[in-house]
Each structure stands twice: as structure tokens, then as C-alpha cells.
C-alpha positions in Angstrom: 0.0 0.0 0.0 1.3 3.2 -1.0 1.9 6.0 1.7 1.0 9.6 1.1 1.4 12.4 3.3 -1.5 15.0 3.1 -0.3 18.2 3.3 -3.5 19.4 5.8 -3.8 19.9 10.2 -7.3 20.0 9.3 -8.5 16.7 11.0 -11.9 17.1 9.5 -10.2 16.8 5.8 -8.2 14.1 6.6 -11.1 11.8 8.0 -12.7 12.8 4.5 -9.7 11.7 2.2 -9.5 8.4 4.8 -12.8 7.7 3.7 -12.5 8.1 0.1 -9.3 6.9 -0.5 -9.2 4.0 1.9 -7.1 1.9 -0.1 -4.1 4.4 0.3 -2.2 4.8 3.5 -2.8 8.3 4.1 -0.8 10.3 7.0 -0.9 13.5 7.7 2.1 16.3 7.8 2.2 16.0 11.8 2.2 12.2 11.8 5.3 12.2 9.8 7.1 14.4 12.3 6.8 17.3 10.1 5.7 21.1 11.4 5.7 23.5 8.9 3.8 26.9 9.5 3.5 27.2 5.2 2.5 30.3 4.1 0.0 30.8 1.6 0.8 33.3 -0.8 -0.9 32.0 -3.9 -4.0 34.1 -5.8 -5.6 31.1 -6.5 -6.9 27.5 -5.1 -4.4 26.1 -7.7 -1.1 28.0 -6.2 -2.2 27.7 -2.6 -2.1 24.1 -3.0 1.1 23.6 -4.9 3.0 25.9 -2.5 1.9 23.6 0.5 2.9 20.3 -1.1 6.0 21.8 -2.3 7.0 22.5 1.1 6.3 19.2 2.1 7.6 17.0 -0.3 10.9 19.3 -0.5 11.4 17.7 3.1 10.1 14.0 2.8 10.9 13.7 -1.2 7.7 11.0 -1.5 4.7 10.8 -2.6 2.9 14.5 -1.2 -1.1 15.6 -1.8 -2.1 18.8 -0.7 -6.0 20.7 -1.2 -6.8 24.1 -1.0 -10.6 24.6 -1.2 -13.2 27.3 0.0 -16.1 29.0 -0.6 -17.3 31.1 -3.8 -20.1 33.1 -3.6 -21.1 35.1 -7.0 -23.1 38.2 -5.5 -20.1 39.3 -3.0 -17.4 38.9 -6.2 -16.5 35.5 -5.4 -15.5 35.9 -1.8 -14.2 34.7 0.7 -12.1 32.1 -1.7 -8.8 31.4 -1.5 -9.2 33.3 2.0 -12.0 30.9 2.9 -10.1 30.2 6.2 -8.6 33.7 6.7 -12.2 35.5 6.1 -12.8 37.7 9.1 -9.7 36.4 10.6 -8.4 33.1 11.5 -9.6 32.7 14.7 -13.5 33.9 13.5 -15.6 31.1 14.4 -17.2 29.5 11.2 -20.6 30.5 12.9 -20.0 34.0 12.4 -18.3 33.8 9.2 -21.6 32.2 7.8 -24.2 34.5 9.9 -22.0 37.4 8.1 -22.5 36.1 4.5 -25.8 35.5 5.2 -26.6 39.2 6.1 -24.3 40.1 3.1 -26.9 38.6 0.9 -30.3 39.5 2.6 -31.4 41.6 -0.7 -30.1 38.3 -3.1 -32.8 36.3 -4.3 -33.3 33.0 -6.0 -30.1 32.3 -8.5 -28.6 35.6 -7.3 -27.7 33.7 -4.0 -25.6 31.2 -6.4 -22.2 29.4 -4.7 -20.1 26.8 -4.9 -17.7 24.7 -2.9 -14.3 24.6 -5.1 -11.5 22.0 -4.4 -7.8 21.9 -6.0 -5.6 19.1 -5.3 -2.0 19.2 -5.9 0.6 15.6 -6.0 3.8 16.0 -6.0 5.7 12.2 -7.0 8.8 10.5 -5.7 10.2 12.4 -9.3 8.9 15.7 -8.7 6.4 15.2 -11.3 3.5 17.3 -10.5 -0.4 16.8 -10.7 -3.5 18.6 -10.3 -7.2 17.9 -9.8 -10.2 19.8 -9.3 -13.9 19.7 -8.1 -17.0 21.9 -7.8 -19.9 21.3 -5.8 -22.4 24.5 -6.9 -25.4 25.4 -4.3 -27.2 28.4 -3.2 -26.5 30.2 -0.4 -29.3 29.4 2.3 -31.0 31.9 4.4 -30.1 30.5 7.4 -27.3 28.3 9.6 -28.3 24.5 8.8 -27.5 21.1 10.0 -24.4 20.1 12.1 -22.7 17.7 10.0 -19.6 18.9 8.0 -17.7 21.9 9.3 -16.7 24.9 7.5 -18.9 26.8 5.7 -21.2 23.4 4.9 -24.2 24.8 7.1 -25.0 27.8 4.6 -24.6 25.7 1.2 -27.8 24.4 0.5 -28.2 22.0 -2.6 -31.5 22.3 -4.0 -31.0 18.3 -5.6 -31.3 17.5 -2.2 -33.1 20.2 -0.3 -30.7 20.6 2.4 -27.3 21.9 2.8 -24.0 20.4 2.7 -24.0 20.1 6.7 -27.7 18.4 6.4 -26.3 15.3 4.5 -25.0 12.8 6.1 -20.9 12.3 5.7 -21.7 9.3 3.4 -23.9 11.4 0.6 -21.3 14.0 1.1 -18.2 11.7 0.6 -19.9 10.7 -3.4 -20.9 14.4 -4.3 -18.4 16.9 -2.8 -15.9 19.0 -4.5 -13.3 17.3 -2.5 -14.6 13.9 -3.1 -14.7 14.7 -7.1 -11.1 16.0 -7.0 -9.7 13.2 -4.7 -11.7 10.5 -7.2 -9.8 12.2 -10.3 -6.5 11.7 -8.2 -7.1 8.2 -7.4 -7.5 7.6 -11.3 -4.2 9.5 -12.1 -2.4 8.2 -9.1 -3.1 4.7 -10.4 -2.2 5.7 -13.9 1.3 6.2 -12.4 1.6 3.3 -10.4 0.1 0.4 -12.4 0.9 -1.9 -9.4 -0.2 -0.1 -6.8 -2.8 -2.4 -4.1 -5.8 -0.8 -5.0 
């Protein structure tokens, strides 16, 4: 079985790529001895997520993944985005970062309240060989805080297919539709291309 370090301290994320890729022996940065305050300088979900596995795999020289994902709602320009963890500060909690997009959009109606979750992966191989993958879940911004499940910004992303939000499904739905899920599935199929042999 193959062993990949996920460039992430977000514990919620790494039970996610667990369950997806359970076929892989996924580790995180801090479980291979390695702390790294990486700073992310990139403009987009794409940079952000190369300069973290960079960092990493400049270290451990194996196989490194690495996500950066976030929030991107159309009537406030796209924000938060790349800042999705930074918005209103690091140490906001995620309740008032959603109450406060919420109230940003209490004049949006209908399609106007349009978002999505986005989701870049970066790999970085034993050769330096680099990959990326990406997936989009889109939604609506709901009116209110819903569900518990999830964490993040899941409670305000309704999905009208299913007519609750991203934090109203249960981890199991979310784990087949959710822009990480669709990104991580690409990189299982490219991963796989690269190592034919891999126990999978």
C-alpha cells in the first residue's frame, strides 16, 4: 500500500480523504514528524495548494497531496475564496463567518444567491512530477445556519437536488458528491495511472 502524506492539520479533511481513498495509507504532515507553518501566498486554489505540497515533499521527497478549497459566492465577487479560512480572521468562528455572509446577501434572491464549494488538489511524486485535480460542488446560499454535519462553511450551502445543505447530508452522501470527493476521485485515477501496481 502506497503512503501519502496530506499536506493538511485540518483533521476534518483528513477523515474525508480516509474515507475516500481507503485503499491508500494516508498520513498527515504532523504524523510524519513534520511542522511547517507554510504560508499561503498563492492568488488562486491552484497555487495555494502547490506551494503547500511543495514544502512538504521538498522535506520528505515522497509521494505528497495537498487541497486548497473554499467557498465562492457570486453576489459578494467571489468571496471569501482562497481566503475561505482567513475571512474575518483566523480565529472567527465559522458561525459568524456564515451569519456574516448570510446578512451580506439578505437583498439576493433566488439564483442571485448562487455558490459553490471549489476543491484543487495538488501531488507532488517520488520524481517531482506534479499533478493537479479539481472539483466543484455548486449550491445556493441558504438563508439561514443548517445542519451540524460537516464543518466549515457546509451549514450555509444548501443544494437544492437534495433540499438541504452540505451540513444536512450525512458524511456518506457528502463523501460521493463533494468537490473534495470529485477531485480526490480524479487523483485516485491518475495516481493509479502512475503506479500500475499499486494495491488498489
Amino acid at each position: 500500500m502506497k503512503r501519502i502524506i496530506f499536506a493538511t492539520g485540518n483533521q476534518h479533511k483528513l477523515e474525508e480523504i480516509r474515507a475516500i481513498l481507503p485503499t491508500f495509507d494516508i498520513i498527515s504532515a504532523k504524523e510524519a514528524g513534520i511542522s511547517l507553518d507554510i504560508e499561503e501566498t498563492g492568488t488562486t486554489f491552484k497555487e495555494n495548494a502547490y506551494i503547500k505540497a511543495k514544502a512538504i515533499w521538498n522535506i520528505t521527497g515522497g509521494i505528497v497531496l495537498s487541497d486548497d478549497s473554499g467557498l465562492e459566492v457570486d453576489y459578494i465577487g467571489g468571496e471569501p475564496g482562497v481566503y475561505s479560512s482567513r475571512y474575518m480572521g483566523e480565529d472567527t468562528s465559522y458561525t459568524v463567518k456564515n451569519q456574516n455572509i448570510i446578512e451580506r446577501l439578505h437583498n439576493a434572491k433566488g439564483n442571485e444567491r448562487s455558490a459553490r464549494f471549489r476543491a484543487c488538489i495538488c501531488a507532488i511524486l517520488e520524481d517531482g512530477s506534479t499533478i493537479f485535480t479539481e472539483g466543484i460542488m455548486e449550491g445556493l446560499i441558504a438563508d439561514h445556519i443548517l445542519g451540524t454535519n460537516g464543518f466549515g462553511y457546509d451549514p450555509i450551502l444548501y443544494l437544492p437536488e437534495y433540499n438541504k445543505t452540505s451540513a444536512e447530508i450525512s458524511p456518506e452522501e457528502k463523501n460521493k458528491i463533494s468537490h473534495r470527493a470529485k477531485a480526490l476521485i480524479a487523483m485516485k485515477q491518475k495516481l493509479e495511472e502512475n503506479y500500475e501496481n499499486i494495491d488498489c
